[in-house]
NUSEKE-73525 format. One record per residue: residue in one letter; x, y, z of N, C-alpha, C in turn. Coordinates in pm, whole numbers, plus 32768, in hexadecimal, padded with zeros to 4 digits. Layout:
AXYZXYZXYZ;...
This chain:
X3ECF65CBAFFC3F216554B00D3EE364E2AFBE;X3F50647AAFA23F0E63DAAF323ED563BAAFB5;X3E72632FAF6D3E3362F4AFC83EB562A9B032;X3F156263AFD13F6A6215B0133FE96262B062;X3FBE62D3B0813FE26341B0C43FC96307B15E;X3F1C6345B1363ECD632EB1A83EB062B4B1EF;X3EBF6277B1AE3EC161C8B1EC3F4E61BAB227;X3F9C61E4B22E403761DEB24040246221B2A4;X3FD26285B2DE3FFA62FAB3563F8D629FB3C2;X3F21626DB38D3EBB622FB3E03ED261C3B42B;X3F51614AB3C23F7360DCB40E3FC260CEB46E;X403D6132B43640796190B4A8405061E2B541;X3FE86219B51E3FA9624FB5873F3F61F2B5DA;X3F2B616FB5A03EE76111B5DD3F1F60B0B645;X3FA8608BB5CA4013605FB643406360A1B6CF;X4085610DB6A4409D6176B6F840426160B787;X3FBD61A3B7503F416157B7C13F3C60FFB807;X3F456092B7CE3F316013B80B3FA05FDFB879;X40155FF8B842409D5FD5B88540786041B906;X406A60D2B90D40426129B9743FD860D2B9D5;X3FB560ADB9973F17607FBA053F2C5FFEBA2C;X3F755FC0B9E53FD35F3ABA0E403A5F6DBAA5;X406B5FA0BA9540CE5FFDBAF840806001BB57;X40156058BB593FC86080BBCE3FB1604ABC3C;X3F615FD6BBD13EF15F70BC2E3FA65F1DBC7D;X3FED5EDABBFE401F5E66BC5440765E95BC9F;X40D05EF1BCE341195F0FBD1440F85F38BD9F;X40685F60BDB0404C5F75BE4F3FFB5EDEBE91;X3FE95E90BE023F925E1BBE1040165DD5BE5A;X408B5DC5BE1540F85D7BBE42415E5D98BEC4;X41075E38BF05413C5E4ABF5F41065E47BFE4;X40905E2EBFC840355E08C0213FFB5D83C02C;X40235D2ABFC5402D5CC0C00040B55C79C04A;X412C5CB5C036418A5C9AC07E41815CC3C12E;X416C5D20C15140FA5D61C19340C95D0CC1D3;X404F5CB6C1A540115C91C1C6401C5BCDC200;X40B85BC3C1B640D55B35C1B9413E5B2DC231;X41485BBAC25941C55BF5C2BE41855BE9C33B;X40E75C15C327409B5C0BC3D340865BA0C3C3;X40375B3DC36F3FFC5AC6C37640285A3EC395;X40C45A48C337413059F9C359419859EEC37B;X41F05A56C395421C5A68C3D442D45A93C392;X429D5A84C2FB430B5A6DC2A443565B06C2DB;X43D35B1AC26C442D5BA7C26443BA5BBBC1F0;X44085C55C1CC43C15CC6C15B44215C6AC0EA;X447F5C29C0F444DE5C0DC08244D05B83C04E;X447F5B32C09944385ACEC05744095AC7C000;
């Protein structure tokens, strides 16, 4: 493969990554602090 092959599959596969691990973390982060604003204060989940 060209170099600008390989740089093309890497940035790709970097973003790919990142957005995944973006996903991860914030989505149980954002569900547990709703969660958590639900015992504390008393709000709805839809706040």
């Amino acid at each position: 493969m060209s170099i600008g092959m390989m740089i093309i599959c890497a940035v790709g596969g970097l973003s790919g990554l990142l957005s995944s691990g973006y996903l991860l973390i914030s989505l149980p982060a954002v569900i547990i602090w709703k969660i958590y604003r639900c015992i504390r204060f008393g709000y709805t989940m839809y706040q």
